[in-house]
N, C-alpha and C positions, 0 to 999 in steps of 0.2 A: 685463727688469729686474723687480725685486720693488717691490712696493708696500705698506706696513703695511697691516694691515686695520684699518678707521676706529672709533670707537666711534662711533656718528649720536646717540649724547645730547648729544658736548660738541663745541666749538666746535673744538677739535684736531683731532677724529674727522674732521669734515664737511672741513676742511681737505686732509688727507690724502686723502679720497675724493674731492677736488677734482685732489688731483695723480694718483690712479688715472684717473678719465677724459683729465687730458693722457698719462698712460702711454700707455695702451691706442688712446687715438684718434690720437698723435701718432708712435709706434712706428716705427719705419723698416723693416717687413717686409711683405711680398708676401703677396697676398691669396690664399690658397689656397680650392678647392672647397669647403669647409664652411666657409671663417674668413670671418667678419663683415668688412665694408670699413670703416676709419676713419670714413667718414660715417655709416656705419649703427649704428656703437656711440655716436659722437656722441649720434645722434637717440634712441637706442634709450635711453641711460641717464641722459638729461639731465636729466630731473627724479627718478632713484632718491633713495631714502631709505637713501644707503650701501651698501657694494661688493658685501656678501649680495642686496641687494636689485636691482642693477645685473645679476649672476648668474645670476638667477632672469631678468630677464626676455630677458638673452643667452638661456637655456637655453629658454624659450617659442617663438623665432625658430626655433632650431636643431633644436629638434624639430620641427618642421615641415620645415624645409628636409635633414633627415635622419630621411625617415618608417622606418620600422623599426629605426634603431640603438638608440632609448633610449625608456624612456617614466615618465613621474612618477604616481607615488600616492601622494598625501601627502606625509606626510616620507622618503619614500622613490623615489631613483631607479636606475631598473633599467636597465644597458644588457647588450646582446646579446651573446654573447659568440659567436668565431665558431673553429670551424664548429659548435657548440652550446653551450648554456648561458647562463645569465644573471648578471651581476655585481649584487650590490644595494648600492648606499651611502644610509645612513642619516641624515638630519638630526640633533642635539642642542640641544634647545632648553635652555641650560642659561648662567648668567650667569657661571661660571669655567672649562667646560669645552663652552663651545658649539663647535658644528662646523658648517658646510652645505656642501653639494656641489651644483657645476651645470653639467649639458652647457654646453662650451665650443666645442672642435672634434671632428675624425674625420684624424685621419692616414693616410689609407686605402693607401698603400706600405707601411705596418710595421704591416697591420694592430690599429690603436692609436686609443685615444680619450683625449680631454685634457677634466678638465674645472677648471674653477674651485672652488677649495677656499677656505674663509675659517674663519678659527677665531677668539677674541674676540682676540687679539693679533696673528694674522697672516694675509696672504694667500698661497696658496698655488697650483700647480699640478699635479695628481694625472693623470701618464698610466700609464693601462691598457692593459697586453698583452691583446688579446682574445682568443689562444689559448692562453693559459696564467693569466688570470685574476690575474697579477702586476701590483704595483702599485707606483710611485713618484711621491716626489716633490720637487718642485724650486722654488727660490725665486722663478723667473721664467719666460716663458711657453716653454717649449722649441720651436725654430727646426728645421727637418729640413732636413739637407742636400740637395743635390740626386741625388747618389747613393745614398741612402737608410740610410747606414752610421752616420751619426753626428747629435748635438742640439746646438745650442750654448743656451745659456743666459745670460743679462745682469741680474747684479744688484747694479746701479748706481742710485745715488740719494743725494740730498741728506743724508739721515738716516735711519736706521733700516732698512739692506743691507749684505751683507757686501762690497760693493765687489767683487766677483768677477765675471769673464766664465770660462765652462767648457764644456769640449764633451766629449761623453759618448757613447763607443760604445753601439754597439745591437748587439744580440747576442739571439739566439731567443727566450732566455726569461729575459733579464736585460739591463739599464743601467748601464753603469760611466762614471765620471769619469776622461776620457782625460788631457784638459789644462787648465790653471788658471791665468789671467791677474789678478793683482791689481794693481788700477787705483789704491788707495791714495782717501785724503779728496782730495784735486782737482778729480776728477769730481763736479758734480752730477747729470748724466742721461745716459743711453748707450742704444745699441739697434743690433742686427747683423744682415747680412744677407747670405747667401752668397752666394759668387761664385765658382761649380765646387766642385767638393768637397771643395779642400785651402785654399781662402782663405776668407777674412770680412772685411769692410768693417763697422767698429765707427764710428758716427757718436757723438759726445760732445760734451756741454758743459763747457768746462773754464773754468780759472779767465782764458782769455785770450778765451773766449766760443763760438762750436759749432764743430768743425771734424771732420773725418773722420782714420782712419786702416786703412790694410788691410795684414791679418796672414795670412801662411801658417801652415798648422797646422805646419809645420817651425822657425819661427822661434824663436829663443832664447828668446823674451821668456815664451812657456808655462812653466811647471812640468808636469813629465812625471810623471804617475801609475803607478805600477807596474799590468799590463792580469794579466786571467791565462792 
């Protein structure tokens, strides 16, 4: 699911950055080979000073525990691209058009790296093709199937998400948006987790309180995106 990105001067900000650590640490998804365990983001970002800052220090772990994919110099981090070359993402220190970038994970089946994007208004997640140096991005933190074909995406929230669950083929050297579930104002909080490669178990809080619900990717209830 998406989370605003906070401003840490006002009391809304700090708010908001409160409900990104319940996102991220409360999340209903499986801890993959480079992704941080719920405890460890816990710990890790419990006293950040806001979600950039939360970012930075995911990305200090990560680099470590994924020695050669990525490395920071300054306001610049550079990761590997593979089978050569380097991707550079740039900092913006800037008060209408700030940007920061931060190793997040390594999706190491689609060859791909995810990281944490934040701009003054929003949070983001930017995954990189690493053999094509292509880049997207997505409102929420994208989920890999377990056949390696497809993303789903959850961006559900209280306030401030477009209410959308989306799962988005993967394809060599591009990401399309296959299918499009909208949840509608109902939902306050949601989060998916596959189950084979054609289902997903959507856990949500609605207005009757948490409950589950599991969707085929065949089921009516998608909207079907034209593929090419």
């Amino acid at each position: 699911m998406a989370v605003p990105n906070p401003s840490v001067a006002s009391d809304v900000g700090m708010g908001a950055f409160r409900i990104l650590l319940a996102v991220l640490c409360c999340a209903a998804v499986p801890a993959l080979a480079g992704r941080l365990s719920a405890d460890e983001i816990a710990a890790a970002c419990s006293n950040a000073d806001g979600s950039a800052h939360c970012g930075r220090i995911i990305e200090q772990i990560q680099l470590k525990r994924l020695p050669g994919l990525a490395r920071r110099e300054g306001d610049r981090l550079m990761v590997s691209l593979y089978p050569s070359g380097t991707a550079t993402f740039t900092d913006v220190d800037d008060t209408v058009n700030g940007r920061s970038y931060s190793l997040w994970d390594s999706l190491d089946p689609i060859n791909a790296v995810v990281l944490y994007t934040t701009t003054n208004n929003t949070t983001l997640f930017t995954l990189l093709q690493r053999a094509t140096n292509r880049r997207f991005e997505f409102a929420a933190e994208p989920q890999l199937s377990p056949d390696r074909q497809r993303l789903i995406t959850v961006d559900v929230c209280a306030k401030g998400c477009g209410n959308e669950i989306a799962v988005w083929r993967i394809y060599k050297d591009d990401v399309r948006k296959e299918l499009a579930w909208s949840t509608g104002s109902s939902w306050s909080d949601a989060a998916a987790t596959w189950k084979g490669a054609d289902t997903v178990v959507i856990e949500y809080t609605g207005q009757q309180g948490d409950a589950s619900v599991e969707r085929k990717l065949s089921d009516s209830v998608w909207t079907r995106l034209p593929l090419p």
